[in-house]
N, C-alpha and C positions, 0 to 999 in steps of 0.2 A: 581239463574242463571243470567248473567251479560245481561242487556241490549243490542242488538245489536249498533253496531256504525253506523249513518249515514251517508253516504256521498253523495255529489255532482258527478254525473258523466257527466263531460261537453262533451255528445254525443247523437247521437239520432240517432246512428247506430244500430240496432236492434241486431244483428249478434256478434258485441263487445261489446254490455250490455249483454247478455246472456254468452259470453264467461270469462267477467271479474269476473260477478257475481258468473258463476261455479268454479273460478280458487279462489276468494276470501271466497267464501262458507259464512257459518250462522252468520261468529262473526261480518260483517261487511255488513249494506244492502246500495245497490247500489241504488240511485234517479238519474234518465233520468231527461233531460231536461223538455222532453214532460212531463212528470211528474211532472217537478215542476211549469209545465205553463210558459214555458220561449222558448219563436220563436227565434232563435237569427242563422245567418251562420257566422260563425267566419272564414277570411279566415285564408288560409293557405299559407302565401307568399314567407315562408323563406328556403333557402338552406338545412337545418340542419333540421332533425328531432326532436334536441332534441330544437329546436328553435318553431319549432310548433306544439308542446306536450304545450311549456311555454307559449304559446301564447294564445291558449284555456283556460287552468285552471286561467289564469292572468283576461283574460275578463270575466268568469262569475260569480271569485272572487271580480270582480270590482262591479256587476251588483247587487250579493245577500250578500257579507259580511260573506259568507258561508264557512266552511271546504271542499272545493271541488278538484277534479282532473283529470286530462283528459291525453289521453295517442295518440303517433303517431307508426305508426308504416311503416317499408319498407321494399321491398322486395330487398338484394345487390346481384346478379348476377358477379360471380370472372370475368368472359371473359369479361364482357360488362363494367367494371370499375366499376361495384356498381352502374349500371344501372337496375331495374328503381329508386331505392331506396328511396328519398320522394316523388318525384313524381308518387308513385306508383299506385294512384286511379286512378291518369287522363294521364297514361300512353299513351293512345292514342286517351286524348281528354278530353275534359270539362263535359261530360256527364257520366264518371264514368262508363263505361260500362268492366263486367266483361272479357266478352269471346271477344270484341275486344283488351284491355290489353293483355290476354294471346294470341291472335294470332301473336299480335304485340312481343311477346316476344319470342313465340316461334320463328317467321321468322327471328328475330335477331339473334337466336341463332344457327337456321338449322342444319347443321351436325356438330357442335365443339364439341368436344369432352371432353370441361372443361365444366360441366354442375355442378357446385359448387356454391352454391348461400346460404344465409341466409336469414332468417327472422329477423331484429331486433324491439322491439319495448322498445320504452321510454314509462316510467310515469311523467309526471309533478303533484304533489301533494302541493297544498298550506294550511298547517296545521298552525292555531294559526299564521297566519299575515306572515309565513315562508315557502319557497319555496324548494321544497327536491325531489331529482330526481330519479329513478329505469331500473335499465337498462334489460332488457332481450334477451338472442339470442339463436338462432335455427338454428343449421347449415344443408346442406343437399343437396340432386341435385335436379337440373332441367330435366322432364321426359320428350322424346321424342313427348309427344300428353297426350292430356288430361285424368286422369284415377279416376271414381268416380264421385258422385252427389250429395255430401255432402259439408258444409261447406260454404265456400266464397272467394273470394277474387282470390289470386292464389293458394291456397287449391290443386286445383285438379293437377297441375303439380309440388309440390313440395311433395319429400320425405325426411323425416328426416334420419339423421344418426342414423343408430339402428332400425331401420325397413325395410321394403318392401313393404309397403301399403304407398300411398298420405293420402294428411291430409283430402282429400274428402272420404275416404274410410271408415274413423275412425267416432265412438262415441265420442261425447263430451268428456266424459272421457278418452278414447284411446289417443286423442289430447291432453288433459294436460298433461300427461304422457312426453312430447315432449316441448309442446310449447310453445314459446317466450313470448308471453303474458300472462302464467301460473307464468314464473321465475319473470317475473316482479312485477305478483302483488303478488307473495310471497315476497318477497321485503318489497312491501308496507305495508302488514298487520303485519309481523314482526314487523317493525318502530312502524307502530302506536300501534300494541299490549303495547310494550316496550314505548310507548310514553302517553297512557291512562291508562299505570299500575304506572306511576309519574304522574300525574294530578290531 
């Protein structure tokens, strides 16, 4: 039986280490930052998501010399222009707070009737001194009011295409089934399967 592969995961979001880790499963174990003993807030300054995806896994590749990777992710709302999209954490302010983002979202959105929005998230993966990207998207609408206690983030008011339950409603499992961050790190594991089966 093959060794698992290690990797760096430049986050210490509890919520998206557990979510990556389910979507990456056994062949590939995931190390948190807290994990490796490493305090570090990386900001995140840039326009582009896939700018501060590459920005994380750049800096903790700087710090440990390490095979690691780190991912961004936004929420694009069609009516709002692809609002909040990177700025999706601090949607309504520097404190990251969930249920003010979603009020702020919802009262953006109020009675329109384009409630069409995506999940996309990037990987930034730096393997072997080399920089390689993974894209993943989740299309789906935006619900009138919050539905569900599960999850994070905007979870509870988005529904993917091909259900009728939010991603608050869902198991872990249910959620991959769907999610943005599941496509991506299949992506990833792919690459690197295909990338340690030539090494």
């Amino acid at each position: 039986m093959r060794t698992p592969l290690v990797l760096l995961f430049a986050s210490n979001n509890a919520n998206k280490i557990a979510e990556i880790q389910a979507a990456i499963g056994k062949t590939i174990e995931v190390i948190s930052l807290k994990q490796a003993n490493i305090e570090i807030d990386i900001p995140e300054p840039f326009e582009r998501i896939e700018e501060n995806a590459s920005i994380k896994s750049k800096t903790i590749h700087a710090l440990t010399k390490q095979n690691c990777f780190s991912e961004d992710t936004g929420l694009e709302v069609e009516s709002l222009h692809g609002e909040p999209g990177v700025k999706s954490a601090r949607y309504a302010g520097e404190d990251k707070s969930f249920d003010k983002n979603i009020a702020k979202l919802l009262t953006k959105l109020a009675n329109n009737p384009n409630r069409k929005a995506r999940f996309r998230t990037v990987i930034s993966l730096i393997y072997n001194e080399q920089e390689y990207m993974f894209e993943g998207i989740c299309e789906g609408v935006i619900t009138q009011e919050p539905i569900g206690k599960g999850g994070f983030g905007y979870d509870s008011v988005f529904i993917p295409n091909g259900s009728i339950r939010s991603f608050a409603e869902m198991s872990m499992k249910e959620k991959n089934k769907f999610s943005h961050r599941r496509i991506a790190a299949d992506k990833l594991v792919v690459f690197l399967n295909q990338a340690s089966s030539t090494t």
